[in-house]
ZAROSE-11521 format. One line per field, with one value per residue (C-alpha): residue number from 1; residue in three letters; chain; x, y, z. Coordinates in Angstrom, 1 decimal. Each point is the difference from the previous one (the first is absolute). Layout:
% residues N
num <- [NUM,...]
residuo <- [Ala,...]
cadena <- [A,...]
X <- [X,...]
Y <- [Y,...]
Z <- [Z,...]
This chain:
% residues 405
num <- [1,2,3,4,5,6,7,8,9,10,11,12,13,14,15,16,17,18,19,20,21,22,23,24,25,26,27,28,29,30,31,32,33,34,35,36,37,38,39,40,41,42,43,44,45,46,47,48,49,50,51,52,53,54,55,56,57,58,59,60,61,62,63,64,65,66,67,68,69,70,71,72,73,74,75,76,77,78,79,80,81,82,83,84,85,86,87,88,89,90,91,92,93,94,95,96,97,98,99,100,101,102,103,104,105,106,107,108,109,110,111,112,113,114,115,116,117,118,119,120,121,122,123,124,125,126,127,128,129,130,131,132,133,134,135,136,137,138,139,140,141,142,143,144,145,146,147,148,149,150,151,152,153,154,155,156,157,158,159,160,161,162,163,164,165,166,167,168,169,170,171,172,173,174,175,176,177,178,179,180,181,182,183,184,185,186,187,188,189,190,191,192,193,194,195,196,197,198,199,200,201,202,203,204,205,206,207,208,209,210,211,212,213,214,215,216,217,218,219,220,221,222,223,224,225,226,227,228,229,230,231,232,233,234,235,236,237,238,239,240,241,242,243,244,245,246,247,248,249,250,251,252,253,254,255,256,257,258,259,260,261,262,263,264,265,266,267,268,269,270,271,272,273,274,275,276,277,278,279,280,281,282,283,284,285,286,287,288,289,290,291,292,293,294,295,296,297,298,299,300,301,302,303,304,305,306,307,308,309,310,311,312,313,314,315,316,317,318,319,320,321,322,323,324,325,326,327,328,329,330,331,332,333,334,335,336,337,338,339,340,341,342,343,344,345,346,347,348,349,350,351,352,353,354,355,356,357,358,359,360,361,362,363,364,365,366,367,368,369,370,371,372,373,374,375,376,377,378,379,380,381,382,383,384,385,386,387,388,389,390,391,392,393,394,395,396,397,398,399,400,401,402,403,404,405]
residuo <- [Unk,Unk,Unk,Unk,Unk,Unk,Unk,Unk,Unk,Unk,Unk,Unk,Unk,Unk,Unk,Unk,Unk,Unk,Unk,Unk,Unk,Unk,Unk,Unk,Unk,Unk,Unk,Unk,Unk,Unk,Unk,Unk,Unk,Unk,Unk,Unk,Unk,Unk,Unk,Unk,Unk,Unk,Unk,Unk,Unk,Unk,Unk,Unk,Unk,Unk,Unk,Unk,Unk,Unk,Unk,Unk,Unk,Unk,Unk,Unk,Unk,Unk,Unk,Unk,Unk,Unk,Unk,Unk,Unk,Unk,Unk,Unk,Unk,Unk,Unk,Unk,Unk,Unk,Unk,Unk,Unk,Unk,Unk,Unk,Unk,Unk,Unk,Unk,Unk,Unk,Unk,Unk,Unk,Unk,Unk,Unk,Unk,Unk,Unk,Unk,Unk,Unk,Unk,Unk,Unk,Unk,Unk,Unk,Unk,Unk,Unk,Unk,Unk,Unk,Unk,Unk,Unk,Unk,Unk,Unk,Unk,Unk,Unk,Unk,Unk,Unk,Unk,Unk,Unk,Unk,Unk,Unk,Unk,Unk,Unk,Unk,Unk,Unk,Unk,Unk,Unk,Unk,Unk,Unk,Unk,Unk,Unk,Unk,Unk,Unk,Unk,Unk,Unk,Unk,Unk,Unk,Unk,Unk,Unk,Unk,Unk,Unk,Unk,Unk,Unk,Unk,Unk,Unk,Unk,Unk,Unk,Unk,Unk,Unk,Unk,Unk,Unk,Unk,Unk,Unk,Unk,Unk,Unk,Unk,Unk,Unk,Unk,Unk,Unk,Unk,Unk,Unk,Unk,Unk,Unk,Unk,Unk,Unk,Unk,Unk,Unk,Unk,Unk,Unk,Unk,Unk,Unk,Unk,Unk,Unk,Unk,Unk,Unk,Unk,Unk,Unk,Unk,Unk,Unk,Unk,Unk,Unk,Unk,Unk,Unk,Unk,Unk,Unk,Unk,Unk,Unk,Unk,Unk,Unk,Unk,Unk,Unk,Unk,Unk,Unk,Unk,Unk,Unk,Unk,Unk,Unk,Unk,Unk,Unk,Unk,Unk,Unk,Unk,Unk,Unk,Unk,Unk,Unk,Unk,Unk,Unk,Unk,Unk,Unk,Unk,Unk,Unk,Unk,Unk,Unk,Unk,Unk,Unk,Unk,Unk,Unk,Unk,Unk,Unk,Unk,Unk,Unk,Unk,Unk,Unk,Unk,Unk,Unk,Unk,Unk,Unk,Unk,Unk,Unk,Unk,Unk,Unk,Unk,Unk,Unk,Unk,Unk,Unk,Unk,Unk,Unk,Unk,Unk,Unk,Unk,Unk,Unk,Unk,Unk,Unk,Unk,Unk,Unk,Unk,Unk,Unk,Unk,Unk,Unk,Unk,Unk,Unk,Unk,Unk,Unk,Unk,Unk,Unk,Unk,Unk,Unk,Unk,Unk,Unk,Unk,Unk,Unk,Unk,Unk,Unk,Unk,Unk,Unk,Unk,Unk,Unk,Unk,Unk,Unk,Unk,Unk,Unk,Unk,Unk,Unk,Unk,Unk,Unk,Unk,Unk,Unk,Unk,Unk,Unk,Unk,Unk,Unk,Unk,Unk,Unk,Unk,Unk,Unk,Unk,Unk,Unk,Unk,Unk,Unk,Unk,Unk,Unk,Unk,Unk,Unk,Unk,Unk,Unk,Unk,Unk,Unk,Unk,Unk,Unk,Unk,Unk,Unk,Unk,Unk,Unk]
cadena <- [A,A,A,A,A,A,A,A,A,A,A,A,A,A,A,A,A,A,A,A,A,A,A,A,A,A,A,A,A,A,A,A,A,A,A,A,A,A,A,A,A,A,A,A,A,A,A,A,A,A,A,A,A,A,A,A,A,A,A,A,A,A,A,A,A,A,A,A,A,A,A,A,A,A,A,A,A,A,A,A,A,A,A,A,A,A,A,A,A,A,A,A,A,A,A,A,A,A,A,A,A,A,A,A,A,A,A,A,A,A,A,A,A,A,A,A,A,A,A,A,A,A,A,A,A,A,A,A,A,A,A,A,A,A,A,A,A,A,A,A,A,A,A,A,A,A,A,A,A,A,A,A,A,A,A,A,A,A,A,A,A,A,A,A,A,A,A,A,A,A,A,A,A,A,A,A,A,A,A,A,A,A,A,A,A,A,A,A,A,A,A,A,A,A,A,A,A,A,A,A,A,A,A,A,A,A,A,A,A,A,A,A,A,A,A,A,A,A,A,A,A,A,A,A,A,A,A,A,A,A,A,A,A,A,A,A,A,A,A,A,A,A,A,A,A,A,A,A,A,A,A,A,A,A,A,A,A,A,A,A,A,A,A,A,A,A,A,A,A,A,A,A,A,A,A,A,A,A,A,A,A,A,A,A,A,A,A,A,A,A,A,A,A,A,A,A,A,A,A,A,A,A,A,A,A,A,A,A,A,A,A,A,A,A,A,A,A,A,A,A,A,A,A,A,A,A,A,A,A,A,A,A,A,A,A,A,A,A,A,A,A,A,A,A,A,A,A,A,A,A,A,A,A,A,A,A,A,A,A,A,A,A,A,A,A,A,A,A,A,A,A,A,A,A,A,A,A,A,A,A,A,A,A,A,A,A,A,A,A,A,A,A,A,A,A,A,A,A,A,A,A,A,A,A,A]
X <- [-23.8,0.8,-1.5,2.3,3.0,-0.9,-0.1,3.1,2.1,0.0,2.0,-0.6,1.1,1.3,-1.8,-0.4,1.6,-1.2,1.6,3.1,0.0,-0.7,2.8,2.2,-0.6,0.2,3.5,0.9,-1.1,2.1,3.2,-0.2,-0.9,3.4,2.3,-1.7,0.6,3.2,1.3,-1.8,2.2,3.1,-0.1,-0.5,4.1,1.6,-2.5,0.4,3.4,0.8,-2.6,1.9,2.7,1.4,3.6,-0.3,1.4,-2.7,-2.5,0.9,-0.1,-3.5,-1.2,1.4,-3.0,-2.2,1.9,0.6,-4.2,-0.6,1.8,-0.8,-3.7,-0.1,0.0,-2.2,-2.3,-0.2,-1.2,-3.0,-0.6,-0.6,-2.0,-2.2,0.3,1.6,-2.9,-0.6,4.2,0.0,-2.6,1.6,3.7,-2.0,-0.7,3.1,1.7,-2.4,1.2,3.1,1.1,-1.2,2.8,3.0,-0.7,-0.6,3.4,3.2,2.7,1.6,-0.9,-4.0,0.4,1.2,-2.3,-3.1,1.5,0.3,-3.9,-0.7,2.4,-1.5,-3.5,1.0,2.0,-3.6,-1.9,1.9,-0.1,-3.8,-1.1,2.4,-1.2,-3.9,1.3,1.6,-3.6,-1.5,2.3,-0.7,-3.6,-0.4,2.7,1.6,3.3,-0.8,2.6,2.1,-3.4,0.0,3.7,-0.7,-2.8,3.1,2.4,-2.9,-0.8,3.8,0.0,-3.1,1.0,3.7,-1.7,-2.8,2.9,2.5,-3.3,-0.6,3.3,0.3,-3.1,-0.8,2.3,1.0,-2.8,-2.5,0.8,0.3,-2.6,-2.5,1.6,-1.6,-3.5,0.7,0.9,-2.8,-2.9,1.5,-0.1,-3.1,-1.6,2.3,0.1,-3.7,0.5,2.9,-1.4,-3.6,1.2,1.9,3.2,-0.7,1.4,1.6,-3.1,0.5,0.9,-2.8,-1.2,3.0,3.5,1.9,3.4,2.2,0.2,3.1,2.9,2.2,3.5,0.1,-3.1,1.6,3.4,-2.3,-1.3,3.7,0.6,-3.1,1.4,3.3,-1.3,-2.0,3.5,1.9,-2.7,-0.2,3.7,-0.6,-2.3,1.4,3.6,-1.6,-2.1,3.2,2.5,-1.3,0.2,3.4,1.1,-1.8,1.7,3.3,1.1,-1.6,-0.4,-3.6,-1.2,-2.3,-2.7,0.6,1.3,-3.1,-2.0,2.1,-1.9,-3.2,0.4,0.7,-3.0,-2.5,1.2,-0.3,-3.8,-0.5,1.4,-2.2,-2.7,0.1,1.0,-3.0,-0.2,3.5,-0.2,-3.3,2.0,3.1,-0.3,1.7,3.2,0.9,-1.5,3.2,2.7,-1.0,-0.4,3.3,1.8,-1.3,0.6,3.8,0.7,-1.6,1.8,3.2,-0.3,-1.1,3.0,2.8,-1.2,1.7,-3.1,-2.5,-2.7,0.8,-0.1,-3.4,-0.7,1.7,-2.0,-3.3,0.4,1.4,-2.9,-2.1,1.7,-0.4,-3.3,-2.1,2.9,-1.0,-4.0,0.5,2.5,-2.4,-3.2,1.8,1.5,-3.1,-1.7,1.7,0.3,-2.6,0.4,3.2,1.5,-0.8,1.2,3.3,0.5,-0.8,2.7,2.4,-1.2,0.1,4.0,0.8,-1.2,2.0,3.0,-0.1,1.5,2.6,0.9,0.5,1.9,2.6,0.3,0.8,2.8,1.5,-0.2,-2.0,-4.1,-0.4,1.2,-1.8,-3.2,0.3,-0.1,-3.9,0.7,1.2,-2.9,-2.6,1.7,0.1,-3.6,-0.6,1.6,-1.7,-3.3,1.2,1.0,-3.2,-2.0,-1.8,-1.0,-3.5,-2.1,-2.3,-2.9,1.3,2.2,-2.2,0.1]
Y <- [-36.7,1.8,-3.0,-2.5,2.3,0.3,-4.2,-0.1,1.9,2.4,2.4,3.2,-0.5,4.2,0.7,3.0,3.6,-0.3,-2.7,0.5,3.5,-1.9,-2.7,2.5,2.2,-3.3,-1.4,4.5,-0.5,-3.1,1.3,3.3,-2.6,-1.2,2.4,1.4,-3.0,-0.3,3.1,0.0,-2.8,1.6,3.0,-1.8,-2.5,2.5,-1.0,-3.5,-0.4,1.5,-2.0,-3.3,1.5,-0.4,1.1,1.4,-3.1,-2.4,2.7,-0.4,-3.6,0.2,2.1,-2.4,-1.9,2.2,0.0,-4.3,-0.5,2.4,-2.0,-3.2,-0.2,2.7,-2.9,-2.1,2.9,-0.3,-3.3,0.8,2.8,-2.1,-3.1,2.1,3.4,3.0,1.9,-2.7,-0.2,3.9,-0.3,-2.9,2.0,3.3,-2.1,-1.4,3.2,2.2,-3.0,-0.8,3.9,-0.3,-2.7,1.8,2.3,-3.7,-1.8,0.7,-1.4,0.5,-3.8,0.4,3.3,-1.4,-2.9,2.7,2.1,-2.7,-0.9,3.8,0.0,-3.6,2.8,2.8,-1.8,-2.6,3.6,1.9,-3.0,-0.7,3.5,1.2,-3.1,1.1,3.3,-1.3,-2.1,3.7,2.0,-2.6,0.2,3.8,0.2,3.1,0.0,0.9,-2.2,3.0,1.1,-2.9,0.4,3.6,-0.9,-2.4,2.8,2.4,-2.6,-0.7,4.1,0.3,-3.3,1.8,3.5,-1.6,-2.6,3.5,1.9,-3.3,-1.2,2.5,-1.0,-3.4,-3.4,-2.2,-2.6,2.2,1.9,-3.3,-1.1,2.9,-0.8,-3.9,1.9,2.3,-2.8,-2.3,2.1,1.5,-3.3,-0.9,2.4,0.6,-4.1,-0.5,1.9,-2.4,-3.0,0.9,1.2,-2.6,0.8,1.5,-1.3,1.8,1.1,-2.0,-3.3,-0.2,-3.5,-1.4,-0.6,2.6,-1.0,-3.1,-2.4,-1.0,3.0,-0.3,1.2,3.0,0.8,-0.9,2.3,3.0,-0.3,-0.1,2.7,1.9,-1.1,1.3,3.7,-0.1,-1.4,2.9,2.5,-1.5,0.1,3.4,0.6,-2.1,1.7,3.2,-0.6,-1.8,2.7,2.9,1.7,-1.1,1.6,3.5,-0.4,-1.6,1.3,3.2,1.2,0.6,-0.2,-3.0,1.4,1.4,-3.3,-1.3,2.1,-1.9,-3.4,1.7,2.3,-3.1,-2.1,3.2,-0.4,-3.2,0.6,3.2,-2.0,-2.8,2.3,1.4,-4.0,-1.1,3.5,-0.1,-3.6,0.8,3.0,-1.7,-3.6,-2.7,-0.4,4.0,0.4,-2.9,1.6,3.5,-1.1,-2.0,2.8,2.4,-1.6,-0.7,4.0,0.5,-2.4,1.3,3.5,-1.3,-2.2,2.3,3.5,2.0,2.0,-0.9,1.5,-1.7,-3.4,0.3,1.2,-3.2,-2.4,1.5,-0.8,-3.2,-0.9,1.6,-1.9,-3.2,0.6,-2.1,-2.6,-2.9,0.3,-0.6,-2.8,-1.6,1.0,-1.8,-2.7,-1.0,0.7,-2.4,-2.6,0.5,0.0,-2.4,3.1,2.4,-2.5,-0.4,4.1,0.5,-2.2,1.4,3.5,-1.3,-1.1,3.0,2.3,-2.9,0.2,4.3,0.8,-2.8,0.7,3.6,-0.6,-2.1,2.2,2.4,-1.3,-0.9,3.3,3.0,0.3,2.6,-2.2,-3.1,2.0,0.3,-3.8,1.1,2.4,-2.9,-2.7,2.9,0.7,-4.1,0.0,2.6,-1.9,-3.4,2.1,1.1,-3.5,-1.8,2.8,-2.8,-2.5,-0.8,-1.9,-2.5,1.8,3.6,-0.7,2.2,2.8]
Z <- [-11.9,3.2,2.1,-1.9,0.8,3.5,0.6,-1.7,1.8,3.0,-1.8,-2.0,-3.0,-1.4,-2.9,0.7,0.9,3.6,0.3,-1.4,2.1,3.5,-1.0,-0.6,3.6,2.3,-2.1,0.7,3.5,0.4,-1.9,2.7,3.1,-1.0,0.1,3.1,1.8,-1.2,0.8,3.6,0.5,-1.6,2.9,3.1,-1.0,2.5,2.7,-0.9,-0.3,3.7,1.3,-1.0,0.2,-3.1,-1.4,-3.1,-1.8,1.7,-1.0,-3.3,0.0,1.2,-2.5,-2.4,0.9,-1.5,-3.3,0.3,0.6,-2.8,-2.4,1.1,-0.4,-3.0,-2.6,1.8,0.7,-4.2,-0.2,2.9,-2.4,-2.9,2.2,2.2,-1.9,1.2,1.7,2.6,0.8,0.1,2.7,2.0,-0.3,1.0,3.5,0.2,-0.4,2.5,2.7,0.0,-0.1,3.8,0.6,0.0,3.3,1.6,-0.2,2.5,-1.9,-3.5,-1.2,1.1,-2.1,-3.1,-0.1,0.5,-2.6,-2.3,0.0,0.1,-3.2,-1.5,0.5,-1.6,-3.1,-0.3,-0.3,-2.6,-2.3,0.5,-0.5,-2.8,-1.8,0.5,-1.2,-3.1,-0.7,0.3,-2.2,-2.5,-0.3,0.2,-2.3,1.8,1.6,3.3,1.9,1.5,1.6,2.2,0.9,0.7,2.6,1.8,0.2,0.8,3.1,0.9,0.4,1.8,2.4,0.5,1.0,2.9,0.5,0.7,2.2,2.3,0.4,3.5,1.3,-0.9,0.9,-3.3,1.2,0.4,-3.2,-2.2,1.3,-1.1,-3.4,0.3,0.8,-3.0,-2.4,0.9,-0.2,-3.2,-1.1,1.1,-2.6,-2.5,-0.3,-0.1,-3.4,-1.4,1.4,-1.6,-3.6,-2.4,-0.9,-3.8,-3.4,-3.0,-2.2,-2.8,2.0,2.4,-0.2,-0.4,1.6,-1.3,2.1,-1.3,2.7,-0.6,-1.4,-2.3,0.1,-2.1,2.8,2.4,-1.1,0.0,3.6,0.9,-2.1,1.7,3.1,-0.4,-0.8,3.6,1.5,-0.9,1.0,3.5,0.3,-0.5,2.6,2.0,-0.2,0.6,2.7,1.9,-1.0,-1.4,3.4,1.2,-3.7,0.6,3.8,-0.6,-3.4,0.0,3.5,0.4,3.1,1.1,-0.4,-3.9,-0.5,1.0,-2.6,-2.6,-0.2,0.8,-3.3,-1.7,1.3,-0.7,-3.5,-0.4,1.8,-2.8,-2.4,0.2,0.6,-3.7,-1.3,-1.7,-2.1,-1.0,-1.2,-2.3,-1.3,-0.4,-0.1,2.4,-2.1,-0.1,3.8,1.1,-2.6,1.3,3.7,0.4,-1.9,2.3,2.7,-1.3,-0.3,3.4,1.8,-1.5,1.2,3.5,0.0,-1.2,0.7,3.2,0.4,2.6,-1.8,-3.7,1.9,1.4,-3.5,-1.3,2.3,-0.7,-4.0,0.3,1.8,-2.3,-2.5,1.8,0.9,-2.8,-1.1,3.0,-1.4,-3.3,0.7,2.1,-2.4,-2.9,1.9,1.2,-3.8,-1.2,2.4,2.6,3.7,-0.8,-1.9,2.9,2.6,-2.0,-0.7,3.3,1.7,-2.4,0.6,4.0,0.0,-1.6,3.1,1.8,-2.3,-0.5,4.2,0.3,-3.7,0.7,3.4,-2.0,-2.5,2.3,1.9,-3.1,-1.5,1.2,1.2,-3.1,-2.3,1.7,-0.5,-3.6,-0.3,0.5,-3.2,-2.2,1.0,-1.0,-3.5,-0.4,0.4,-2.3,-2.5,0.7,-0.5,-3.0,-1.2,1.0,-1.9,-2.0,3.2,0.2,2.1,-2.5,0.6,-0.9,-3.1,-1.9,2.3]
């Protein structure tokens, strides 16, 4: 038997715990390569923008790039997914990504900026669909819900790629410094691919053999991937909202010095990490339906008191449970999108999830010239408790090949 496997195919098919165990460190390695490129990128826009010399309005058009490749090739990244399988377009994006994050340092003007931006975007979007789809193949075979571990090893990287980003930033130019990130990213790929590339993406237990995802949806489907979708939109906006404006709150509303205001986002983001962290054993204790109802809800009351509280010290507070509360919402959106629908569903939950990080800072600007940036923020409040209640109502949603779960 093992000779007939072997002319078949050049791939390891994961029969068996090894396997499963080395699938699941290269898609850990490749969730943390991420966010550590990412956030490398993320620390070195100051640099970038004098040097092309940007106004902060062309800046933000530029970025927009980022944001506009993203969702562009999401869906499409979907369909590669389900022709060429998701390990092989997780490899390709890795490249992609560890390349073009050396382009930005190269350009001189705001246009040559936002074109780069918007391939280094069209990267990271093609990436987060490919491997959150192999990780939805994986959670479905071992039967464990280990999704938030993955997201934990992206915020781990983003923090770890913001720190050496923060240490080199004095010493070493943007090129030089992007480009160590393009040697970091390929030879992480290099390896960590060789894994994903060598082992077959695995099937649900009792469906091996067989195609256990409808070609085409139907619309009730369909519906719930939107639905799915729609809970990873409002916690981006979250995050998104909070990343943008979290500081200027603590510094503008509160009077906190720059610095303290600066500790705000970061207490939310090491939440969110902690949170994330401690995902997969709260979801086998508690289930994915009570995990979303309790996590929006907490989230809700958080970002409430870090809204509406004068106290410096009760808004950081705040911060740091709403992103504990939003911590494990955008994996389990994207672990049942994808359950049901395949790399389509993840694709489609992911762009949603995508435009509401786009949607959450302009949102939250309007808001506040209309009314106040307190009462702005507690827009995030509101999209939490709506997810909560979507979780709740989509209680009974099941993928085909885990009804009986």
């Amino acid at each position: 038997m093992p000779p007939i496997n072997k002319t078949r195919s050049h791939n390891v098919v994961p029969g068996t715990d090894v396997d499963l165990t080395r699938l699941r460190i290269a898609l850990t390695v490749f969730f943390a390569l991420d966010g550590f490129v990412f956030a490398g990128w993320v620390v070195r826009i100051p640099a970038i923008k004098e040097q092309v010399d940007a106004s902060a309005g062309a800046l933000g058009i530029a970025l927009l790039g980022v944001s506009a490749g993203a969702v562009v090739t999401m869906t499409l990244t979907g369909r590669l997914c389900r022709r060429y399988g998701s390990h092989p377009v997780t490899v390709a994006c890795a490249v992609l990504l560890s390349l073009s994050v050396a382009l930005p340092p190269l350009t001189h003007s705001v246009a040559a900026l936002t074109a780069v931006l918007f391939v280094f975007g069209a990267a990271y979007g093609s990436i987060n669909v490919a491997f959150n789809s192999a990780a939805v193949d994986l959670v479905t075979a071992l039967r464990r819900p280990i999704m938030p571990s993955f997201h934990a090893a992206f915020s781990l990287g983003g923090m770890v790629g913001a720190g050496v980003g923060g240490l080199v930033a004095g010493s070493l130019s943007p090129t030089w410094h992007l480009l160590g990130l393009t040697f970091v990213g390929l030879v992480v790929t290099f390896f960590a691919g060789r894994v994903l590339l060598r082992i077959a993406p695995p099937a649900a237990p009792e469906t091996t053999g067989r195609d256990h995802r409808p070609r085409r949806l139907d619309r009730r489907t369909r519906g719930l991937v939107a639905v799915f979708g729609l809970i990873a939109l409002c916690t981006a906006y979250g995050e998104g909202a909070m990343a943008d404006w979290g500081a200027l709150h603590l510094e503008q509303d509160l009077g906190a010095s720059p610095g303290l205001a600066a500790v705000g986002y970061s207490c939310f983001a090491l939440a969110m990490t902690l949170g994330r962290l401690t995902g997969s054993a709260l979801l086998q204790r508690l289930g994915r339906t009570r995990t979303v109802v309790l996590g929006g809800a907490t989230a809700a009351v958080g970002m409430l008191l870090g809204a509406l509280t004068p106290i410096t010290w009760l808004a950081l507070l705040g911060f740091a449970v709403t992103g504990l509360g939003l911590a494990n919402l955008f994996p389990v959106a994207i672990e049942r999108a994808g359950a049901l629908a395949g790399p389509s569903g993840v694709a489609t939950a992911s762009t949603l999830g995508y435009g509401g990080m786009l949607l959450g800072p302009p949102a939250i600007g309007f808001m506040a010239e209309w009314f106040s940036l307190p009462t702005a923020l507690t827009s995030v409040a509101v999209l939490a408790a709506v997810a909560a209640v979507i979780g709740l109502a989509t209680r009974r949603a099941t993928s085909p090949h885990t009804e009986t779960s």
